[in-house]
C-alpha positions in Angstrom: 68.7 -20.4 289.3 65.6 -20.3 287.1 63.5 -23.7 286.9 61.6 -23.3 283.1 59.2 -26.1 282.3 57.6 -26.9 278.9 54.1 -28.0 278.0 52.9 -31.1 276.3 52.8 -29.6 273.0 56.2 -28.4 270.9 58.0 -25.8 273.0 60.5 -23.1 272.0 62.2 -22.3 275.4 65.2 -20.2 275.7 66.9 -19.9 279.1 68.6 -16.9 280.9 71.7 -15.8 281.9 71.9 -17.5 284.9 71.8 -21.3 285.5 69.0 -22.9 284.5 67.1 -26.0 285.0 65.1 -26.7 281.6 61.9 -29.2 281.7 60.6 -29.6 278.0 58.0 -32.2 278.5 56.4 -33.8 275.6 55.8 -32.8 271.9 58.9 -31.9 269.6 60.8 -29.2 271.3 63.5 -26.4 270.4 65.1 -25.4 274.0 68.3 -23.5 274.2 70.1 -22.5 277.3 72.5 -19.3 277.3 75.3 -18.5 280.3 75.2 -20.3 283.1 75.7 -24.3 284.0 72.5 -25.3 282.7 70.5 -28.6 282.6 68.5 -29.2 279.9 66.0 -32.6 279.4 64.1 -33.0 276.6 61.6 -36.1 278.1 59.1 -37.1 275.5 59.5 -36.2 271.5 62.2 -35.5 268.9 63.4 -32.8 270.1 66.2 -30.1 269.3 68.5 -29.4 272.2 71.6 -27.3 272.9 73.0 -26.1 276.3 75.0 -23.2 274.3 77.5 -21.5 276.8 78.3 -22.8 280.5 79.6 -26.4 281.8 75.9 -28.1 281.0 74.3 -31.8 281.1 72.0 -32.1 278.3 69.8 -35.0 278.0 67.5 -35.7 275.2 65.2 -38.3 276.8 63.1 -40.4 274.6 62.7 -40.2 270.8 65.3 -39.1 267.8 67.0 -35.9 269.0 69.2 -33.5 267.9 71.2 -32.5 271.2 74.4 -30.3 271.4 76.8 -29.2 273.9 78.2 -25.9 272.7 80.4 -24.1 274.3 83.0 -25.5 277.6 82.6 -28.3 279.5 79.1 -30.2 278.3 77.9 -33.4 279.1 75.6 -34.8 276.1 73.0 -37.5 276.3 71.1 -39.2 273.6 68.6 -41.2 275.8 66.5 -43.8 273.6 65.7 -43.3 269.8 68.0 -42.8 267.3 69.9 -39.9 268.4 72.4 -37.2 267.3 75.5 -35.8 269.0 77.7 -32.9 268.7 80.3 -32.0 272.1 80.7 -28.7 269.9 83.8 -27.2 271.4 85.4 -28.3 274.9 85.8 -31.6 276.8 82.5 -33.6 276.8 81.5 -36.3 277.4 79.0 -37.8 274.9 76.7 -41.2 275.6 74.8 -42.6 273.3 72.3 -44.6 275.2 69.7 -46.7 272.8 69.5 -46.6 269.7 71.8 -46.5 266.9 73.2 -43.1 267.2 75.5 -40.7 265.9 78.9 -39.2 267.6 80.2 -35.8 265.5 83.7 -35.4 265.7 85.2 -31.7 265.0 88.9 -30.6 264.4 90.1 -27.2 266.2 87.0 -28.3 269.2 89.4 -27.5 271.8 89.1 -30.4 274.1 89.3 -34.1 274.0 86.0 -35.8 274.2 85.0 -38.8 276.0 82.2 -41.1 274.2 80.7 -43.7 276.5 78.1 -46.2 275.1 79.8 -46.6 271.5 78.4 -49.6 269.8 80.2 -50.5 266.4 77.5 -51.7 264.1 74.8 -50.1 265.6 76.2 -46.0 266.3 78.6 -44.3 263.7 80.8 -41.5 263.2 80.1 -38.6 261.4 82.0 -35.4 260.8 81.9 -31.3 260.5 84.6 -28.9 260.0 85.9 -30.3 256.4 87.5 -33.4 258.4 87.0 -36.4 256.4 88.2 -40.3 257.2 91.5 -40.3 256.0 92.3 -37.3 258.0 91.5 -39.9 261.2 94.2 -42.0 263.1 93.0 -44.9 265.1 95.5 -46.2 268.0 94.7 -48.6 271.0 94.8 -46.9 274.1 97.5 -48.0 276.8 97.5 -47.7 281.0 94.6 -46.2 281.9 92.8 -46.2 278.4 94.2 -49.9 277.8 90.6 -50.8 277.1 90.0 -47.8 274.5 90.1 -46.5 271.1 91.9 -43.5 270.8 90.5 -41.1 268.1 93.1 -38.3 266.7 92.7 -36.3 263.6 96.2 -36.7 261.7 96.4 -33.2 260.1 96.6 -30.9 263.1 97.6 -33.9 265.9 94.7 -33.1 268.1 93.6 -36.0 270.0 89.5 -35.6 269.6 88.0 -38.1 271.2 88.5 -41.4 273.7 86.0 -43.8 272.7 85.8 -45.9 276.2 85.5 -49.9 276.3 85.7 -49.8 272.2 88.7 -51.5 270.7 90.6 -50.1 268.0 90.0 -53.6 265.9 85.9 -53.0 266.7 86.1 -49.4 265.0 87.6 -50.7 262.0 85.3 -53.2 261.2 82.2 -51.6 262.0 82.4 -50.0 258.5 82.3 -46.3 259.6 84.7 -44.8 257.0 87.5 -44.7 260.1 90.3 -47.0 259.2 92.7 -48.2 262.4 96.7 -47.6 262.1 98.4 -51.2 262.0 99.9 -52.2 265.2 103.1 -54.9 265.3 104.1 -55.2 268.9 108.1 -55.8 269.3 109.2 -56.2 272.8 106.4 -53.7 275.0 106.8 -50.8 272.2 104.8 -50.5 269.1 105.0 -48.9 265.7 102.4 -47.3 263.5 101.6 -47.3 259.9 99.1 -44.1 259.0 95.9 -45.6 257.1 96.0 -45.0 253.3 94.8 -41.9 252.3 91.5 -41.1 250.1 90.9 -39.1 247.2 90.0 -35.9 248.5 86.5 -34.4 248.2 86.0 -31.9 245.7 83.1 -29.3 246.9 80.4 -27.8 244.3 79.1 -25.0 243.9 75.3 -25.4 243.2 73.5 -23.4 240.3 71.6 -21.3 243.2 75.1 -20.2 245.1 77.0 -19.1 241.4 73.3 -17.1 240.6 73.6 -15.5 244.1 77.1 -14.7 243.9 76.1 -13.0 240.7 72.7 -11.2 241.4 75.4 -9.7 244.3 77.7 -8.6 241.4 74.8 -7.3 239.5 73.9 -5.4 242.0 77.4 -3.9 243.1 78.3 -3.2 239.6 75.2 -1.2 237.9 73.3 0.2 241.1 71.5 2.4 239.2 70.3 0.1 236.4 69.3 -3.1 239.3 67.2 0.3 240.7 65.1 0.2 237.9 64.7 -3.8 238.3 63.2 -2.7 241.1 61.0 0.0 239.9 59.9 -2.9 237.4 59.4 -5.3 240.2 56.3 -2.9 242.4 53.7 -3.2 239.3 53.5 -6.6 240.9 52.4 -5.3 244.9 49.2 -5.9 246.2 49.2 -4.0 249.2 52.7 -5.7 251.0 52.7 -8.6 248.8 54.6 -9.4 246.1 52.8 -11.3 243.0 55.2 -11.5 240.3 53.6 -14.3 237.5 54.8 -17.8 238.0 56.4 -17.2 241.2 54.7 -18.0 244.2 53.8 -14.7 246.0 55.9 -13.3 248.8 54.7 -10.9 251.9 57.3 -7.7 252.3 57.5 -5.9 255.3 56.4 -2.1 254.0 55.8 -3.1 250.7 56.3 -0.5 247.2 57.3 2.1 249.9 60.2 -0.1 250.9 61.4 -0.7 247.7 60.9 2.9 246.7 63.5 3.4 249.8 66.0 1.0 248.1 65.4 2.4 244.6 66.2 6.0 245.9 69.4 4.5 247.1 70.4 2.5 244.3 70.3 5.3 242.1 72.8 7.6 244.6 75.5 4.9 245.8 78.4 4.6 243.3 79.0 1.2 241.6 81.5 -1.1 243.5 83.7 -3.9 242.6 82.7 -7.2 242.3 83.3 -9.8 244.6 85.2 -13.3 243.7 84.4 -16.8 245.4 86.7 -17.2 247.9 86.9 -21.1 248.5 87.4 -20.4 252.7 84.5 -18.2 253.1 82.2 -20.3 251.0 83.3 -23.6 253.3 82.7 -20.9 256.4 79.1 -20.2 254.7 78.4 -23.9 254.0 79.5 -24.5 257.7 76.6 -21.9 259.1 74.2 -23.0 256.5 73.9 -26.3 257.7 73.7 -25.4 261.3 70.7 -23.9 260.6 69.3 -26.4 258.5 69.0 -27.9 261.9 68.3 -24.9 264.7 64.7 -25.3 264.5 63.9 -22.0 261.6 66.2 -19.8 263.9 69.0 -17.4 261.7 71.0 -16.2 264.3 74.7 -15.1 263.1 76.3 -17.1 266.2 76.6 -20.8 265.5 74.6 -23.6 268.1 78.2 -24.0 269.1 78.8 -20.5 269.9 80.7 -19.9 266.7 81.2 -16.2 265.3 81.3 -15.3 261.9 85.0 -14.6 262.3 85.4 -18.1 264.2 83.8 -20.0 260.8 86.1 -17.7 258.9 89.0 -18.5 261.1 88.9 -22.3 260.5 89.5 -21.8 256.6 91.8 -19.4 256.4 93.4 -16.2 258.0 93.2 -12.6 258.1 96.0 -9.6 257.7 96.5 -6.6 260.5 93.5 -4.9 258.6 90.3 -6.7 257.8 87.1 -6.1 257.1 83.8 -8.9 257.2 80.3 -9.6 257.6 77.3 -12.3 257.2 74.1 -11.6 255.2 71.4 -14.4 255.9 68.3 -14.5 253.5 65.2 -16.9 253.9 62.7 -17.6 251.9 60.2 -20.5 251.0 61.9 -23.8 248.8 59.4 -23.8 247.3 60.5 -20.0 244.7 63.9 -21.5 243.3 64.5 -17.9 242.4 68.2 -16.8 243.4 67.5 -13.5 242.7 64.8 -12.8 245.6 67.8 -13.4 248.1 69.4 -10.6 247.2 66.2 -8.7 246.6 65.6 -9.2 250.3 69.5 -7.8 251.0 69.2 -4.8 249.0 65.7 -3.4 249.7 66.1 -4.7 253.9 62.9 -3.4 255.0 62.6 -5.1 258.3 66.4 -4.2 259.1 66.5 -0.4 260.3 70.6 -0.3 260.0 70.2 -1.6 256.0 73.2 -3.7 257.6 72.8 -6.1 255.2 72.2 -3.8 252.1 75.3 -2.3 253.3 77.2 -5.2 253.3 76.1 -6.4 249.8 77.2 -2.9 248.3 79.8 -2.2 250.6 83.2 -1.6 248.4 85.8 -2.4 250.9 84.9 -6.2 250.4 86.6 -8.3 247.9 85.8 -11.6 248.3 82.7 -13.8 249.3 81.6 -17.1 250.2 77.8 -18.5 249.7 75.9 -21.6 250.2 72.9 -22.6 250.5 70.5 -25.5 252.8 67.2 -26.2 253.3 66.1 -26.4 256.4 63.3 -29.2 257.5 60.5 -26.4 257.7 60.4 -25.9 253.8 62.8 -23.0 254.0 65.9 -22.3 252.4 68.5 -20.3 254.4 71.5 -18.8 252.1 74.3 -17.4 254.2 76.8 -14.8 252.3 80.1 -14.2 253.7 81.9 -11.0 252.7 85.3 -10.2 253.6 88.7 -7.9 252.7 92.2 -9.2 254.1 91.3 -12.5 254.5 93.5 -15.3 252.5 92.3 -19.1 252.2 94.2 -21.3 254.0 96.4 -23.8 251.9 95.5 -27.6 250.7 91.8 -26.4 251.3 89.3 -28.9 249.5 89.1 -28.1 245.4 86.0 -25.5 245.2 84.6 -26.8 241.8 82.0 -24.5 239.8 83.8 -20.9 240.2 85.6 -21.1 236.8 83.5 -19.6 234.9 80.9 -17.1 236.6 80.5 -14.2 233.6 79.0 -16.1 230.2 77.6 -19.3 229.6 78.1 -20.5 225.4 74.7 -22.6 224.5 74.2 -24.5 221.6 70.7 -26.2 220.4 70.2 -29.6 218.1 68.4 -29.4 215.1 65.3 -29.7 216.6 62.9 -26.2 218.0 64.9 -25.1 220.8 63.8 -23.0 223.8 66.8 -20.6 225.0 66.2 -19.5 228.6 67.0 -15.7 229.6 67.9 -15.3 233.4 67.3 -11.1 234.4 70.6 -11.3 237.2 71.9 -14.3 235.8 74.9 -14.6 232.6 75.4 -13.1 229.4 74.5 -16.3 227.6 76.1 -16.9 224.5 74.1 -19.0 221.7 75.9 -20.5 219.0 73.0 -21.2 216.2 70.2 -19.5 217.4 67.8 -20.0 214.1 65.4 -17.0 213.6 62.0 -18.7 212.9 62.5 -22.1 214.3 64.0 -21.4 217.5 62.8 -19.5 220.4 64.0 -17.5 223.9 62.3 -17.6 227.0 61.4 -14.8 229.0 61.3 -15.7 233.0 60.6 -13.9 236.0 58.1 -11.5 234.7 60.6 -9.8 232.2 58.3 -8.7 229.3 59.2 -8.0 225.8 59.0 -4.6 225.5 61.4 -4.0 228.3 63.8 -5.4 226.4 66.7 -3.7 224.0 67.8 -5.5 221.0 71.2 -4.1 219.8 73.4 -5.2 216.6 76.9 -5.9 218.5 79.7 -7.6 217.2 78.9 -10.4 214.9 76.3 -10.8 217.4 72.4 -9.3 218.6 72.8 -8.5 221.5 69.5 -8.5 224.3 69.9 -6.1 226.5 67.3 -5.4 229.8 68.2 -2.4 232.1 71.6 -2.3 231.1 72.3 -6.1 231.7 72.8 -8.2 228.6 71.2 -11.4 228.7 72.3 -13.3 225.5 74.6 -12.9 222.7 73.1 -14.4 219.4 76.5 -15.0 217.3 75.9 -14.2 213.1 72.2 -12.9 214.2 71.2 -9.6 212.1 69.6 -7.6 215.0 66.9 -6.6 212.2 65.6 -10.0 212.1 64.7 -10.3 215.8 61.1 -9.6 216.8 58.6 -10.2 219.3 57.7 -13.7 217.6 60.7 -15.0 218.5 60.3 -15.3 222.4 58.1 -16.7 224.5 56.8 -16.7 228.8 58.4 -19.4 230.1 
């Protein structure tokens, strides 16, 4: 057994393989424990804490923590402060202790957990895995649960949680989205009606996930020409950083020579098939995503509850006899909004000796991929990418909204100046009235005029930039397009 204590200041403490016994002291503290039965407190601050594999206690002491079971058996204490709690997958037992905390519940955690010091109008239920309210049935417990609310989730029949000394009436009408099931006694037996069901969600795909997903087709489709992107991209290195003009800068690990690595590459790999949203893997993305939105800046591939990247794909769908998959994690600073340095990082992979995650992005045995994007609370934006082949979504999955179109964008302007916007990785955008002379189109991302190839098309001028076309101007004469017509945006 090894006995770890922190320091008074914010610890990151991981603990072995065997048991351990976990002090972290004061300050705001990340401690994780590994195999083993482990016992984890996190005393003074607001601290992140999750006992990961093994039967462990975890106890998160004073202020507003973050505390997790993970895998097996856990018992999980908020202590005082506002306090958040996830059993993860097993048995636990969760208690809430002061404060007005929060109690996760999670389909497919395989266990029943038991939630002690539940106090409706003060702590409230949240949820993870795509279960939503009116998934939730609500019964009042008999015999030896008499006194209890009995929490199951009505779409797979799993009984999640016993919420001890709560009644079923108290859940209700503590407002947190869980609706009880009508109970009319008739002679010792009872009969339930189900709660009334809610509109299901629809989930969204933001503007930064649909520009990923296609800076990754870009890049499978025309290897050679997003080389020469990147042969564009070194004028901007000093030494290992990266200064393109209005982005913030952004340190490499090896700098041109790393991207001369990924250039050579690029130009000898063949061009691949593109990969389509797949609405499982993008919930199995989302899933990871915002589990590290909350690890304390790790990007680990296994999930604080000991999750896989084939587990998260498991809960949303199912694979054949013969499957292929991976994960790609890029990170970056909130503060670029720039989709395209994601994949950037994937394809050029300079701290990575394997290139696994170039390989992944080009590799052409994947079909399908799922991506979505968090911020975590350090400023940094984590954007997981989950490729696979053989895999199928699983039915009555949440509507995936924002996949239906992916290729071209159609703009149109007013009668005013208007400012069109061309995105190097992003659509072929398609503009309706562009007006030579009054209207303009913006050059972003350091793309410069003279990199640019203006072509008559059909009907249409087309702009072209290393093989990519970034707009189509309809009933535009390609003769009448010049260098006065865009501007740096």
């Amino acid at each position: 057994m090894a006995i770890i204590n922190g320091t008074i200041s914010h610890d990151v403490t991981d603990g072995f393989l065997e048991a351990d016994i976990i002090e972290a002291l004061g300050g705001d503290d990340t401690v994780r424990g590994f195999e083993d039965n482990d016992g984890i407190s996190g005393n003074d601050g607001n601290d992140f804490l999750n006992g990961n594999m093994g039967d462990d206690t975890v106890d998160g002491g004073e202020g507003n923590d973050i505390v997790r079971g993970g895998k097996n058996n856990d018992v999980v204490i908020g202590g005082a402060g506002d306090d958040t709690l996830f059993g993860d997958l097993g048995g636990d037992t969760l208690i809430g202790g002061e404060g007005a905390d929060v109690f996760y519940l999670r389909r497919n955690s395989l266990g029943t957990d038991v939630m002690l010091d539940f106090t409706p109008g003060v702590d409230r239920f949240e949820f993870v895995d795509e279960l939503k309210s009116s998934d939730i049935l609500t019964n009042q417990g008999t015999g030896a649960n008499a006194g209890d609310t009995i929490i199951t989730d009505q779409i797979t029949g799993q009984v999640m949680a016993i919420v001890q000394g709560v009644s079923n009436s108290a859940i209700a009408s503590s407002g947190f989205g869980i609706q009880p099931t009508p109970t009319t006694e008739n002679a010792g037996a009872s009969t339930t009606t189900p709660s009334a069901q809610v509109t299901e969600q629809t989930n969204q795909l933001s503007s930064t996930e649909k520009a990923v997903v296609a800076e990754i087709n870009r890049a499978r489709t025309n290897p050679a020409a997003y080389a020469d992107w990147l042969e564009n991209m070194k004028q901007y290195f000093d030494g290992n950083e990266l200064k393109i003009p209005g982005r913030p800068s952004f340190t490499t690990t090896t700098g041109a020579a790393g991207f001369d690595e990924a250039i050579q590459y690029m130009k000898s790999v063949s061009p691949a098939p593109p990969v389509t949203i797949s609405n499982g893997l993008y919930l199995a993305a989302r899933d990871h995503a915002q589990d590290l939105a909350t690890n304390g800046g790790n990007i680990p591939h296994v999930g604080t509850d000991g999750s896989t990247v084939s587990d998260r794909m498991s809960r949303y769908g199912s694979f054949s006899t013969s499957y292929y998959n991976g994960e790609n994690i890029a990170s970056a600073s909130s503060s670029f909004n720039w989709p395209e340095l994601f994949i950037m990082l994937m394809i050029v992979d300079d701290w990575e000796p394997t290139r696994g995650h170039r390989l992944n992005t080009m590799k052409p045995v994947f079909q399908e991929v799922g991506v979505a994007c968090a911020p975590n609370t350090s400023g940094v934006t984590n954007c997981v990418m989950d490729f696979a082949a053989g895999y199928t979504d699983s039915p009555n999955l949440p509507p995936l909204a924002g996949i239906e179109d992916l290729s071209n964008d159609t703009l149109t302007g007013n009668i005013n100046s208007n400012v069109f916007a061309l995105q190097p990785g992003g659509k072929n955008q398609v503009i309706t009235d562009f007006e030579d002379g009054i209207d303009f189109l913006g050059l972003a991302n350091g793309v410069a005029f003279e990199q640019l190839a203006i072509t008559p098309g059909d009907g249409a001028t087309l702009i072209n930039l290393n093989g990519q076309t970034l707009a189509s101007l309809t009933g535009v004469e390609a003769s009448n397009i010049s260098q006065e017509d865009f501007i740096l945006i």
